[in-house]
N, C-alpha and C positions, 0 to 999 in steps of 0.2 A: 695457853690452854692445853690438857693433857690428851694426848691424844689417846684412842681409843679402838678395842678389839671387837669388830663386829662379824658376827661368827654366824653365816649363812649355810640353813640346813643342819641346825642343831638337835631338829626332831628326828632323823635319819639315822642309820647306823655308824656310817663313818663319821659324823658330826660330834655322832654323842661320844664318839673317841677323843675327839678333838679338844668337846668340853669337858672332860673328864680331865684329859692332861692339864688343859688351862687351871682349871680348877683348885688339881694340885701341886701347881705351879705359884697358888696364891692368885691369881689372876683371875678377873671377874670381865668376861664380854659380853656387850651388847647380842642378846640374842633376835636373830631376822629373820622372822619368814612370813609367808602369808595366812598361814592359820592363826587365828591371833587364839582360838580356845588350849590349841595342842602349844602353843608360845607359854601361854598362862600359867598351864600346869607345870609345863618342864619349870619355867621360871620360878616358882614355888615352891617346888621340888628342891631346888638349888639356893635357898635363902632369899629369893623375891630378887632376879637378876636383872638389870632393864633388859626390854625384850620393845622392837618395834615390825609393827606391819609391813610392808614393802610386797612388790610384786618384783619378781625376779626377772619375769622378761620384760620389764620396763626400767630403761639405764633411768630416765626422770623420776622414778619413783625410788628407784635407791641413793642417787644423787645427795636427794633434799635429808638423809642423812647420813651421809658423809662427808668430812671434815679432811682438808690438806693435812696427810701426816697420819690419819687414820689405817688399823690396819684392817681389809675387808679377806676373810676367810671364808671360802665357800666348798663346797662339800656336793652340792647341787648340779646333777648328770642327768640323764648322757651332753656331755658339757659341746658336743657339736650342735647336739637339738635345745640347749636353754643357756649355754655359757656364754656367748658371746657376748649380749647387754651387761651382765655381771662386770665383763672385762673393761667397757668401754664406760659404764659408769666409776669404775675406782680408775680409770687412766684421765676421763676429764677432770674428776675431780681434786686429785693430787694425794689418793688414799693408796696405798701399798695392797698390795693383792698379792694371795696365796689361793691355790689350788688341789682339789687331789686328784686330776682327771689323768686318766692311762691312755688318754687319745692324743698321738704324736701327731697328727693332722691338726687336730684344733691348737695343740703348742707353738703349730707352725705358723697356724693361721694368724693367733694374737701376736704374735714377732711382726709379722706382715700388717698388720692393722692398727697395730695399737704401740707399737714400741716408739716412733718418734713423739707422741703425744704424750705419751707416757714421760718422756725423757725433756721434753716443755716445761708438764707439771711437779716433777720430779718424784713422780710414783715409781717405786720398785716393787717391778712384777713377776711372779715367782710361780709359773705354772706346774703342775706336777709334781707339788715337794711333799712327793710322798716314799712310801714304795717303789714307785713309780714316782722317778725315777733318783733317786737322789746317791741308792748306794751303789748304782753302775756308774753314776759319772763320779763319785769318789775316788772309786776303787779304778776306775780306767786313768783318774789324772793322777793319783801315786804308781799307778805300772807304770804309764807313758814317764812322770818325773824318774823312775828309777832307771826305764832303758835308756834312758839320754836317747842324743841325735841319730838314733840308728832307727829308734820305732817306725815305723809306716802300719803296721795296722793294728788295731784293738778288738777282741774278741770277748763280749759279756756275756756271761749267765748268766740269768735268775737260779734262786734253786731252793727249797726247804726242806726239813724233817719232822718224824713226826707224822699223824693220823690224820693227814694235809685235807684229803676230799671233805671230811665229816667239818674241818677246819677252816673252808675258805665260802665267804659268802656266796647268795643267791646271787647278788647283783656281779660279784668275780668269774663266773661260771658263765653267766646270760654274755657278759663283756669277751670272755673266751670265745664262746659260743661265734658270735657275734664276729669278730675280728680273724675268723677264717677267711671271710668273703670279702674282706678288705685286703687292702696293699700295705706289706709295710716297708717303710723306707730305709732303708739304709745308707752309707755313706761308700760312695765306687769312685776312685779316680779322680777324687776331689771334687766330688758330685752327690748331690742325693737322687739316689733310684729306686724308682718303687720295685719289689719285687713279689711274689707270691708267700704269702704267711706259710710257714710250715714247707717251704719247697725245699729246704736243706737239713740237717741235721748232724750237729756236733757234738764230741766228745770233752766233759773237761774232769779233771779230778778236782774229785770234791771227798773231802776227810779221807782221802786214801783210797778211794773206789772212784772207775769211772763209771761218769752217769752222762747219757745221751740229754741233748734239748734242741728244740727245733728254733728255728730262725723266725724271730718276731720281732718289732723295731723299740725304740726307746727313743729318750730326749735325748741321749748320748748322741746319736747324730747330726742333732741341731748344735750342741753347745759346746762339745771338746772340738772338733774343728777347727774354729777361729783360736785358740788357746794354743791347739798342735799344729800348725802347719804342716811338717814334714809328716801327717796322717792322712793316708791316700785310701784307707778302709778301713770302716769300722762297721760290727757286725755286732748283734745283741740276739741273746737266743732266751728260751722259756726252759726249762726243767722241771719245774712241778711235779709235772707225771713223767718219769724217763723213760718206761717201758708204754709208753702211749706215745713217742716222742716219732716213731718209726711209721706206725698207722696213720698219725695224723698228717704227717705228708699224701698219703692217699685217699685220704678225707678231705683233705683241702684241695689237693689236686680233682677227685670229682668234685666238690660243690663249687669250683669255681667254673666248670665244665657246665655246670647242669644250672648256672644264674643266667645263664647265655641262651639258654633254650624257653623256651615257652612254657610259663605255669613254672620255669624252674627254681625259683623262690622258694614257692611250697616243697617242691619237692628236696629243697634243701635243707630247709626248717625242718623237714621229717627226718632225714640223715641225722640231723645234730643235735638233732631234740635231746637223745643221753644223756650230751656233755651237759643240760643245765639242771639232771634229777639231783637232789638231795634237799639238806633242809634247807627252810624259807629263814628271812634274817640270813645273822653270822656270826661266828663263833662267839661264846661268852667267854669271859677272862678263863674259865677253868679249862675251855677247848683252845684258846688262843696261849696258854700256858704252855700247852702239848707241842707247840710248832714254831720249829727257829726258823730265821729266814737264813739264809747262802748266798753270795754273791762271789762271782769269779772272773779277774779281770785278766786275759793273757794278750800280753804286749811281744809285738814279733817285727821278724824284716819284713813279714810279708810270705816266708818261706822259713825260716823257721825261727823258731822263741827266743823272747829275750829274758823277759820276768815274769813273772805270778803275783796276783796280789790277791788274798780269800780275807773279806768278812761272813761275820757270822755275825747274826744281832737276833733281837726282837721276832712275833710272830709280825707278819708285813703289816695286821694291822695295827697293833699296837706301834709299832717303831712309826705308820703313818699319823697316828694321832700327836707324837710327841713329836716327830718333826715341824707340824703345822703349826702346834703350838708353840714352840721353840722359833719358828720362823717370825712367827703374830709378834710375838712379845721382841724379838729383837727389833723388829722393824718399828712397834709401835716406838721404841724407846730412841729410835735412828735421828741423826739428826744429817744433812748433807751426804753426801757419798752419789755414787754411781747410782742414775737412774734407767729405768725405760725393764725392756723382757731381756732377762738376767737368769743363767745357769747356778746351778750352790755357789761354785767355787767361785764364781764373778761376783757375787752376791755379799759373800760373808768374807771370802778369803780360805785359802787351803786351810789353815791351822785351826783358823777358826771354826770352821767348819766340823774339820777331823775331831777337836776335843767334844765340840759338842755329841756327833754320832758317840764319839768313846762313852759320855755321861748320859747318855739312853741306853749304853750295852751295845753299841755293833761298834766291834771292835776289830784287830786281823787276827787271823788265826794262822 
């Protein structure tokens, strides 16, 4: 029986990126969601696509259709508050799962809940293969491959160009927003430590200018690890905004002051209200045109550098529609291989991997 693409949260922004890629990929998936009138129409829209009901936070209702071998794409956030059943129905049922969630907590979570059952049923599960995070653990496992036995630590950026604010969604901004008052982890001593978002801020070159980003976490903490051993810290920073990159150390340092206090919630919400003004939705292909994405991986003793590795690709959300899609379709066609929660390069393999980002366009520069 062939197995098949079910593509949850196709009515959403990052979804319809998703179907888009599939689309012109030649690929036709099962569309899921609970609206069955807003299903109808997309489905109609797109040549009459099957499209079924299901409830998201019920694993038995997504279950009853999905198939061992199937591949379940979901798009459906904030993936701490609805992801979790999503996970735990494609890992019972032996369907391969892809994600686009930027929550390194909940990445951590399904590793911890779901990976031995996952690897029972022989589902490979692919949290965050997006944006977020696919081209930092890329670009960190060709620096680490290039400095040889000497690496000990890795140092990622994020970074874009381009008319980026006007460029990056409502829900990107709220998820910013939002991930000040959180912990993000990184990797210390062969350890993961939570530390303060935004408490540090690094320098990297980027097209020949340096540009500041603050300290934010990624999957690269979870998944180069076990790959690197002789890696005692790895660190992942935000650049987006480089000249906000210095404020928001003291935006983050008080609202995490003032969550502590009484009523300080509100008054934190009011601090950061700014960072989520601009438009509703997110970018259309003509504003997602204007914005490349950056990526920068510097591999060191620890004390000082060994190699540089810079891609450049797609706007983040475009390059996320076409990695999901590109993941769906390989897995649906998968036959045997490594199962359970799986980083890119455990997943597909280096090479493989690499050609692929090259035929979406993130390439090295």
């Amino acid at each position: 029986m062939t197995s098949r693409i079910l593509l949850l949260g196709a009515t959403g922004y990052t979804g319809g990126l998703v179907l888009e890629a599939l689309l012109r990929r030649g690929t036709h998936p099962v569309l899921a969601g609970r609206n069955a009138a807003a299903l109808t129409a997309l489905a109609e829209r797109h040549g009459d696509l099957d499209h079924v009901v299901v409830d998201a936070t019920q694993p038995a209702s997504l279950q009853r259709n999905l198939r061992q071998g199937d591949a379940l794409v979901t798009t459906v956030g904030p993936f701490e508050r609805l992801g979790y059943p999503v996970a735990e129905a494609a890992a019972e049922a032996g369907a391969h799962y892809i994600d686009s969630t930027g929550e390194v907590g909940f990445v951590h979570a399904v590793r911890d809940r779901y990976d031995e059952r996952a690897r029972e049923t022989g589902a490979v599960m692919l949290p965050a293969f997006g944006y977020d995070y696919v081209p930092g653990i890329l670009a960190g496992t060709l620096a680490a491959h290039r400095a040889g036995a000497a690496v000990r630590a890795l140092d990622i950026g994020y970074f874009a160009t381009g008319p980026l604010w006007r460029g990056i969604s409502h829900g990107t901004r709220t998820t910013m927003r939002d991930g000040l008052t959180l912990p993000s982890p990184t990797w210390r001593d062969h350890h993961l430590v939570d530390e303060r978002t935004a408490s540090r801020v690094r320098n990297f070159d980027v097209n020949g200018h340096q540009k500041s980003a603050f300290l934010v976490s990624g999957t690269e903490v979870l998944f180069l690890p076990p790959e690197f051993p002789s890696l005692t810290d790895i660190t992942v920073y935000n650049g987006w905004f480089p000249t906000l990159s210095r404020p928001l150390t003291l935006i983050s340092s008080a609202v995490n002051t003032l969550t502590h206090l009484p009523a300080g919630h509100r008054l934190a919400d009011a601090l950061t209200f700014p960072l989520t003004l601009g438009p509703t939705g997110g970018p259309d292909a003509t504003e997602r045109a204007r914005t490349r994405s950056y990526v920068v991986a510097v591999a060191s003793t620890g004390s000082a550098p060994l190699t540089e590795v810079h891609l450049e690709g797609p706007s983040a959300y475009s390059l996320t529609g076409e990695l999901m899609a590109w993941a769906a379709e390989s897995l649906a066609r998968r036959s045997g291989g490594a199962a359970g929660v799986l980083g890119p390069v455990e997943a597909f393999g280096l090479e493989t991997l690499q050609t692929a980002c090259a035929e979406m366009g993130l390439t090295a520069v």
